[in-house]
C-alpha positions as CSV (number, residue, x, y, z in Angstrom):
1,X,0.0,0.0,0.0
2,X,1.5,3.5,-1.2
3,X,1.5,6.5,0.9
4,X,-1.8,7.6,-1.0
5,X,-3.8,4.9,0.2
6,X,-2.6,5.2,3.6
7,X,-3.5,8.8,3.8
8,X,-6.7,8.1,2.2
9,X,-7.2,5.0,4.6
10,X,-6.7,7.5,7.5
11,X,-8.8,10.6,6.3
12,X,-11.5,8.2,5.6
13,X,-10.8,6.9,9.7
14,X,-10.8,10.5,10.8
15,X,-14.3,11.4,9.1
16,X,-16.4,8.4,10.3
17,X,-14.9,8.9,14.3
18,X,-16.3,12.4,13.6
19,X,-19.2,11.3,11.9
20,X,-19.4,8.7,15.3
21,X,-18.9,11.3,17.8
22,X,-21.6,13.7,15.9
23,X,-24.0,10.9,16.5
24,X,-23.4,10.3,20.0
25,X,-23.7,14.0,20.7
26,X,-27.1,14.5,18.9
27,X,-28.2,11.1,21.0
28,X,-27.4,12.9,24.3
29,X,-29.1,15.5,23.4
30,X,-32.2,14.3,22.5
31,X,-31.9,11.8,25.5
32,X,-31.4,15.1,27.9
33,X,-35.0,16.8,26.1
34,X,-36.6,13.4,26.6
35,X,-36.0,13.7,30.5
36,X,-36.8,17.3,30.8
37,X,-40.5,17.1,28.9
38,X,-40.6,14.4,31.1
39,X,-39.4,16.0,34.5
40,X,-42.2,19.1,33.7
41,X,-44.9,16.5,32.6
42,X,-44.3,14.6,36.2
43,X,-46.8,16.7,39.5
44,X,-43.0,16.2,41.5
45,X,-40.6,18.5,39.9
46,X,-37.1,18.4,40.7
47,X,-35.6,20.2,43.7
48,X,-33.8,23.4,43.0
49,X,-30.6,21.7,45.3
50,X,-30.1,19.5,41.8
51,X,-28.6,22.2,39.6
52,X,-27.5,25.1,42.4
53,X,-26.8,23.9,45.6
54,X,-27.8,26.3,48.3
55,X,-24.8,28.4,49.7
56,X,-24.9,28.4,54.1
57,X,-24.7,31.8,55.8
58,X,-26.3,34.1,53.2
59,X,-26.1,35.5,50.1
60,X,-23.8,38.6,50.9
61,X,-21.4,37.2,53.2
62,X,-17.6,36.3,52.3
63,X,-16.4,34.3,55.7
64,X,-18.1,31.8,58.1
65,X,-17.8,35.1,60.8
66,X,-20.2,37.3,58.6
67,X,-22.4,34.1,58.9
68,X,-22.6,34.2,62.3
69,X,-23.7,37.7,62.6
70,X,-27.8,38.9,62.1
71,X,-28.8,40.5,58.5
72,X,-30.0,43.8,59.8
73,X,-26.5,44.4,61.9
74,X,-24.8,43.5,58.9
75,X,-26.8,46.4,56.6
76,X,-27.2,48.8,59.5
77,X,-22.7,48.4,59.5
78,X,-22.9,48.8,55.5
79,X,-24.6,51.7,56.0
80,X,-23.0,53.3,58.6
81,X,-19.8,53.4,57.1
82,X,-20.8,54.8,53.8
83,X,-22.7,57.9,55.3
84,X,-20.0,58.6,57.6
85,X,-17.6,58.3,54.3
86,X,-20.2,60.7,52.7
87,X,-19.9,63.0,55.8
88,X,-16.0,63.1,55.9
89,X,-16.2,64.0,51.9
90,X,-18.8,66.6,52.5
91,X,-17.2,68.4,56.1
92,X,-13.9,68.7,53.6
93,X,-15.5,70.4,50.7
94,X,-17.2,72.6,53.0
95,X,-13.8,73.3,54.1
96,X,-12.1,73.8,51.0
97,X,-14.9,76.3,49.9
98,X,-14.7,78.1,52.7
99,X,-11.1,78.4,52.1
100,X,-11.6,80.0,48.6
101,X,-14.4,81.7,49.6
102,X,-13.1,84.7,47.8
103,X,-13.5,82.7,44.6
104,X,-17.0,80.9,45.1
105,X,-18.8,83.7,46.4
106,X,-18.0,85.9,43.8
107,X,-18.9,83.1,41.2
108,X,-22.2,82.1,42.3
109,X,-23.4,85.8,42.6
110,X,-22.2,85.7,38.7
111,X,-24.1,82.6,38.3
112,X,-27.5,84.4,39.8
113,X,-26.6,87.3,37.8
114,X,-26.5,85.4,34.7
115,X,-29.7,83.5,35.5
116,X,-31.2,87.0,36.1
117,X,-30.1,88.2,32.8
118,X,-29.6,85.3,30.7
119,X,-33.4,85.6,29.0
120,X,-32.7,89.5,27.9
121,X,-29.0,88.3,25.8
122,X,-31.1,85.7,24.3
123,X,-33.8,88.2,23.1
124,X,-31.6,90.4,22.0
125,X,-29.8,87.3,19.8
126,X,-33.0,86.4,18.6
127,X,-33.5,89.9,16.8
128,X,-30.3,89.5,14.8
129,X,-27.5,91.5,17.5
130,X,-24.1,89.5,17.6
131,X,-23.5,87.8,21.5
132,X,-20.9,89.5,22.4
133,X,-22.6,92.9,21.6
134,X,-25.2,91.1,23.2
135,X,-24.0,90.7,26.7
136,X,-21.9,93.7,26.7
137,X,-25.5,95.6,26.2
138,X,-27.1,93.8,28.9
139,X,-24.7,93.8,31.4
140,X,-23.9,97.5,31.2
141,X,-27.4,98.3,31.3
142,X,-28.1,96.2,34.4
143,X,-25.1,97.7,36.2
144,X,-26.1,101.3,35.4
145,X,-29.6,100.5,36.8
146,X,-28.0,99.1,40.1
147,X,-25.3,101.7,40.6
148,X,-28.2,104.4,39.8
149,X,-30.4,103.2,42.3
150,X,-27.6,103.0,45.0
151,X,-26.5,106.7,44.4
152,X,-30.6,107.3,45.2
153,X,-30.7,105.7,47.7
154,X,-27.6,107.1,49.8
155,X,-28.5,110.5,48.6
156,X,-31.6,110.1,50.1
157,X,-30.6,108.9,53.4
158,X,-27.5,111.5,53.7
159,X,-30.6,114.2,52.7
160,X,-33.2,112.8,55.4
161,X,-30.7,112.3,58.2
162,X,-30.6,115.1,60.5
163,X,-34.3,115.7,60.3
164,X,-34.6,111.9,60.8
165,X,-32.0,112.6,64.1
166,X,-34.0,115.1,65.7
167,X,-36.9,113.5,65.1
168,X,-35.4,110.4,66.8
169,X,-34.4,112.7,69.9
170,X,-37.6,113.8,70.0
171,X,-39.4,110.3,70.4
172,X,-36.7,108.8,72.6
173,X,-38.0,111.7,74.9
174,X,-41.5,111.0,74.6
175,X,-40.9,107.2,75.6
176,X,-39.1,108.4,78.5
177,X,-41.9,110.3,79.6
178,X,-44.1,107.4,79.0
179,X,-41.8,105.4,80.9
180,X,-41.8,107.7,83.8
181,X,-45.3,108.9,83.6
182,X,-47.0,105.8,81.8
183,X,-48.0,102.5,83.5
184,X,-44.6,101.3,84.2
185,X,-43.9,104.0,86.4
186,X,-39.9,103.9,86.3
187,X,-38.7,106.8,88.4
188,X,-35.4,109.2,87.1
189,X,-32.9,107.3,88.9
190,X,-34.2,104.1,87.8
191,X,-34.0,105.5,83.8
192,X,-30.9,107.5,84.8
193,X,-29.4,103.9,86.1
194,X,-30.8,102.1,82.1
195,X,-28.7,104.7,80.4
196,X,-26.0,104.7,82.4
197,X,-25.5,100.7,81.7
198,X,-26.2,101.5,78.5
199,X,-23.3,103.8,77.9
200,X,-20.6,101.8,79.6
201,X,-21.5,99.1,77.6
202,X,-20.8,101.2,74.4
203,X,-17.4,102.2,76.1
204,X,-16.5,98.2,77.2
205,X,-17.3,97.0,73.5
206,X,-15.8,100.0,71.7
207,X,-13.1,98.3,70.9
208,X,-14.2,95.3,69.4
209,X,-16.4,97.8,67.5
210,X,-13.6,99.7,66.5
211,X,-11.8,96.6,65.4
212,X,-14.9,95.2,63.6
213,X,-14.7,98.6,61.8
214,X,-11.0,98.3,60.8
215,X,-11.3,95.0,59.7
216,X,-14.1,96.2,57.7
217,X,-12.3,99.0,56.2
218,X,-9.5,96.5,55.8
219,X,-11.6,94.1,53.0
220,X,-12.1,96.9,50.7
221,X,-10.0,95.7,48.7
222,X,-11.3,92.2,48.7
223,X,-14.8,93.4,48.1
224,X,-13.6,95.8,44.8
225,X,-11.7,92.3,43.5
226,X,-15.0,90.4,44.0
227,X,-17.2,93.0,42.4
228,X,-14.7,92.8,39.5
229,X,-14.9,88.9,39.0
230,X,-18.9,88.9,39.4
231,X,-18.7,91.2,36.2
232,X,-15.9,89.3,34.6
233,X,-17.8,86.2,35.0
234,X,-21.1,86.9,34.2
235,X,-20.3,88.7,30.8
236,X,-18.5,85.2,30.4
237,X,-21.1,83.0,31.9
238,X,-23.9,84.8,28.6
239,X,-21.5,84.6,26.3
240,X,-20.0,81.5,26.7
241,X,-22.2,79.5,28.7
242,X,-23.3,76.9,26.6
243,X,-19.3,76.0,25.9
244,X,-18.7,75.9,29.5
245,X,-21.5,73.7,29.9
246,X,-20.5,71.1,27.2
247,X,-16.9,71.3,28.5
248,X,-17.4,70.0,32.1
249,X,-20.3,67.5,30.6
250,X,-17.4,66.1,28.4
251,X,-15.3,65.2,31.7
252,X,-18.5,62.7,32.5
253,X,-18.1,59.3,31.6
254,X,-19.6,58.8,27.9
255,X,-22.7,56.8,29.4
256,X,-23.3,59.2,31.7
257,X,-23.4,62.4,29.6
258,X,-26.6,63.0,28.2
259,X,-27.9,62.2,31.7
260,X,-26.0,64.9,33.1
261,X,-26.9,67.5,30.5
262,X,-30.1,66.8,30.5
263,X,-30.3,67.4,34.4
264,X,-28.2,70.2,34.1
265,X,-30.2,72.1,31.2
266,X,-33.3,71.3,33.6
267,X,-31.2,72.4,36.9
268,X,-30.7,75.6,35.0
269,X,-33.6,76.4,33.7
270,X,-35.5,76.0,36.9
271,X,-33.0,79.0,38.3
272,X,-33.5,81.2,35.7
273,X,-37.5,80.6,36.5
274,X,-36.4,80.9,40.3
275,X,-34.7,84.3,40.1
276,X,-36.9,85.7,37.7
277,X,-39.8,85.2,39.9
278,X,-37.9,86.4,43.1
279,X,-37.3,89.4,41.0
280,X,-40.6,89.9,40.2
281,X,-42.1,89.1,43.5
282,X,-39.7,91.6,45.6
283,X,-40.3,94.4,43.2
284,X,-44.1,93.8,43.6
285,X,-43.3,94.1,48.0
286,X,-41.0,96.8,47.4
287,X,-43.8,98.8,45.5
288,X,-46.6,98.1,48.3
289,X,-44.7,98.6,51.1
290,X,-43.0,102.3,49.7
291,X,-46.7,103.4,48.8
292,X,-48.1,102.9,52.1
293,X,-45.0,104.7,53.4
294,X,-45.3,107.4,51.1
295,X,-49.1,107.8,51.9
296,X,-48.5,107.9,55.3
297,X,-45.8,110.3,55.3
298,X,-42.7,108.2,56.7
299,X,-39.0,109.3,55.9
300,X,-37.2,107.2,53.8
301,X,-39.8,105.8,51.4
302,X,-37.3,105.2,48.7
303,X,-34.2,103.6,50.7
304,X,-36.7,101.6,52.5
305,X,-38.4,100.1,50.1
306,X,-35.1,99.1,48.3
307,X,-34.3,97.8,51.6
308,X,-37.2,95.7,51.3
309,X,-37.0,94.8,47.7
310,X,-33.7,93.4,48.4
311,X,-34.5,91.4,51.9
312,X,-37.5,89.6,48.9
313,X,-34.2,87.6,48.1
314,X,-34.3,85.8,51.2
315,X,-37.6,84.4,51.7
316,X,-39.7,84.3,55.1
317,X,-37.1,86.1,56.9
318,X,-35.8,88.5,54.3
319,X,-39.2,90.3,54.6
320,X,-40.0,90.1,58.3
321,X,-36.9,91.9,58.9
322,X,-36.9,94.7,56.6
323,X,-40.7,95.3,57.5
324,X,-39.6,95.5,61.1
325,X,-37.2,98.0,59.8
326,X,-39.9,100.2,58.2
327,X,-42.0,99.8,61.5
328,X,-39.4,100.8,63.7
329,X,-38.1,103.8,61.4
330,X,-42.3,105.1,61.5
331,X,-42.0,104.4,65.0
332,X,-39.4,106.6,66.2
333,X,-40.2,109.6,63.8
334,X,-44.5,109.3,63.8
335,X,-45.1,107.9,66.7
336,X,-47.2,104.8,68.0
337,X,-50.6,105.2,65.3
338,X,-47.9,105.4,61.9
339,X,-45.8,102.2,63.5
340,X,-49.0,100.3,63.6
341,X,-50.3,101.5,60.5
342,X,-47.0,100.6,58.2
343,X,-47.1,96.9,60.4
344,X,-50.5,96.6,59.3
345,X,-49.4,97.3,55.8
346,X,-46.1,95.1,56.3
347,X,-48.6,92.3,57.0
348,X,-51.1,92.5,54.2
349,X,-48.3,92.8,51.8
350,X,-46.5,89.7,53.0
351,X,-49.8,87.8,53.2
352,X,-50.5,88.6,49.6
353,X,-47.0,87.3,48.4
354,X,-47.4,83.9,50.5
355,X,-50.5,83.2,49.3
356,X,-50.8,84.5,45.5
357,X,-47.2,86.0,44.6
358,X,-45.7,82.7,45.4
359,X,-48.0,80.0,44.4
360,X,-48.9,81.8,41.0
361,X,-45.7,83.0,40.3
362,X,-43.1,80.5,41.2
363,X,-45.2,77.8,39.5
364,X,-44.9,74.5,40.1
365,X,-41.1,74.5,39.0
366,X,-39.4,75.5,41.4
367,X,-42.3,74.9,44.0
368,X,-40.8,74.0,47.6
369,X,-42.5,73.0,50.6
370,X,-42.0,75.8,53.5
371,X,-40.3,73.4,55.8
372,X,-37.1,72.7,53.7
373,X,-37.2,76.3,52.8
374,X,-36.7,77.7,56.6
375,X,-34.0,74.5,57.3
376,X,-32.2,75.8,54.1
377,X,-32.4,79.2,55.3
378,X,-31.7,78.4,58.3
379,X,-28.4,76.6,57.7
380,X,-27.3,79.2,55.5
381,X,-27.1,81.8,58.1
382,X,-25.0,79.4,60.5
383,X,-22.8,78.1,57.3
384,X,-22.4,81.8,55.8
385,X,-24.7,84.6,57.3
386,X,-26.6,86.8,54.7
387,X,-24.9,85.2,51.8
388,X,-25.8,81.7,52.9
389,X,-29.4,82.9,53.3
390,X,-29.3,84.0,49.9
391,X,-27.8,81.1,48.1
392,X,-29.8,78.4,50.4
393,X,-33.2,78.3,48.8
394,X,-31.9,78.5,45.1
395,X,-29.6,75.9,45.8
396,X,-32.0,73.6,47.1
397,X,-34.3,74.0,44.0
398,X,-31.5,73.0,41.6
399,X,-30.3,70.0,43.8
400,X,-34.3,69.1,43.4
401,X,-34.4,69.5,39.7
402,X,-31.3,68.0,39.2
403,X,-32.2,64.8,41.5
404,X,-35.5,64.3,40.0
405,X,-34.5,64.3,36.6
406,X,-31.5,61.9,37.1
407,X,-34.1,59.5,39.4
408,X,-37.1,59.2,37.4
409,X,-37.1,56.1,34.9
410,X,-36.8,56.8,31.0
411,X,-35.9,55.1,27.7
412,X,-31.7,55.8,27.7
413,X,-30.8,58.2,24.2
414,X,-31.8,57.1,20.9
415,X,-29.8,55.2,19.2
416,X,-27.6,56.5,15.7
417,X,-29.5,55.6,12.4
418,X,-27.2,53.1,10.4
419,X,-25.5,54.1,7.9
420,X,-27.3,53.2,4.5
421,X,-26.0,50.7,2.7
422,X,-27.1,50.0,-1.1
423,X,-27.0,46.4,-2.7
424,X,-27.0,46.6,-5.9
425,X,-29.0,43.2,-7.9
426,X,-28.1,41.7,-11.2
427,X,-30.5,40.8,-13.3
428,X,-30.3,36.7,-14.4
């Protein structure tokens, strides 16, 4: 036999083992169905042990210690650990903002700012001006509006003073005598004694007070280089917002991306709804509260109803304040009658923007319920006084936005159209 028949011989071998083995493994097969129709037909099926034992201890644990120890312990430790993680990561970016606090403040004023302003650059783009020319316009006009009414106001004050000072003499001497001659019945040594403690307490503090007022004087300069980045970075944050935007969405993973813009397009337009209605709202307090001072004849209609237009910002306590400011100013230059009449006016006002400004207004998207708005507030003060106050509630209702739009369940993005492909048929 030559070496072609033995290669032949062996091929020929090769292909009926395979043939053999093809056989066997179809057989099995069919032998395997033949018991599982018959496994579902039987009223006994087979316990689950037979293809997954069960595993002792359960499911989560790695050692025969974990084992030992209860289910709730173990997810009550899992727990624990991660929010206090959470806590340690949150304590030290509270502590590196407050470290370059000279930075963020400045930069989320711009970011208000920009809210505030952002649907006046888009008009004018719509009619055709360029976007630079665009936010140059707006901004300059916004900052000659607010440095206009500031000059008002302090001319108005500096004007209204010393009238306002003898006034003030005046009813501090007609409370005395009501002190004296009134109900309370205080006699001159005893009101002689009240003022006495009061000026030695102005001469044991005067020089903290002085100190307060050099430091003061000292962050001049840091308040001038603030006001010059909230300009520099709002005209930035209208030009170039949208840029910005898709730059720090790029830094997201690439599954994650769409999510985030789409939360942070929503985030955004939810404070440009916010401010715009806090705008509108404390101009609408501000112009009730200076008429009925006006009508009733108290100094400093105009200063205090900017006074009041700017304490809208903070809500709930923004307004009680500066209407106990109006109140006390009518108090100590009309007398008893005036006070109540501007508190009564104070009151109606606020009641009006709790109950119709607010609900109407605001709308349902940026709606917050009262409680997390005073504990926001609240926490603001404590973290960073007035500013924190201000910040707090427009913070919370982005952090809302954004969490509900990154929570609720929707279809993920749609996916790219193929690219078309043309087969071309021959006739036969």
């Amino acid at each position: 036999m030559n070496r072609f028949q033995r290669s032949r011989q062996r091929l020929r071998q090769a292909y009926q083992s395979g043939r053999a083995t093809a056989r066997a493994a179809r057989e099995r097969h069919r032998a395997r169905a033949v018991s599982r129709a018959e496994e579902a037909d039987s009223p006994f099926p087979a316990p689950a042990y037979r293809f997954a034992p069960p595993v002792h201890g359960g499911g989560s644990t790695v050692s025969r210690d974990d084992s030992d120890v209860p289910r709730a312990l173990r997810i009550a430790a899992a727990w624990s650990w991660r929010l206090i993680v959470i806590g340690v990561v949150g304590w030290a970016l509270l502590r590196l903002l407050g470290t370059i606090r000279v930075v963020v403040v400045p930069l989320l004023v711009a970011l208000l700012l920009a809210a505030l302003l952002a649907p006046a650059v888009s008009w004018l783009l719509r009619v055709g001006i360029p976007r630079t020319l665009a936010t140059a316009a707006v901004l300059s006009t916004g900052f000659a509006a607010v440095v206009g009414t500031l000059t008002m106001v302090v001319n108005e004050f500096i004007a209204g003073l010393p009238d306002l000072s003898t006034r003030a003499a005046a009813g501090i001497g007609q409370i005395q005598d009501w002190l004296r001659d009134g109900p309370v019945g205080l006699s001159d040594g005893q009101l002689n004694g009240y003022v006495e403690a009061g000026q030695n307490w102005i001469n044991e503090n005067s020089q903290a007070l002085t100190s307060g007022a050099i430091s003061t004087a000292g962050t001049v300069v840091e308040v001038l280089t603030g006001t010059l980045l909230v300009l520099f970075a709002t005209f930035f944050f209208l030009r170039d917002g949208d840029r910005i935007w898709r730059f720090l969405v790029g830094m997201f993973p690439s599954a994650a991306r769409w999510r985030a813009d789409d939360a942070g397009r929503a985030s955004w337009l939810t404070l440009v709804a916010y401010v715009r209605a806090t705008v509108l709202v404390a101009f609408i307090d501000a112009v009730g509260i200076g008429v009925a001072l006006v009508l009733l004849e108290v100094p400093f209609a105009f200063p205090l109803a900017a006074l009041v237009f700017l304490g809208a910002f903070i809500p709930i306590v923004g307004a009680t304040l500066s209407g106990a400011v109006a109140v006390l100013v009518a108090l100590v230059d009309s007398g008893g009658v005036t006070a109540l009449a501007v508190l009564g006016a104070v009151i109606v006002v606020q009641q009006v923007e709790g109950n119709v400004l607010q609900p109407w207004i605001m709308g349902r998207a940026v709606a917050l319920h009262p409680l997390p708005v005073v504990l926001a507030v609240t926490a603001g003060v404590v973290l960073d006084g007035i500013f924190g106050a201000l910040i707090a509630v427009p913070v919370i209702a982005v952090l809302n936005t954004a969490v509900r739009r990154l929570a609720r369940e929707r279809p993920g993005p749609p996916a790219p159209v193929p690219e078309a492909v043309v087969v071309r048929s021959t006739a036969p």
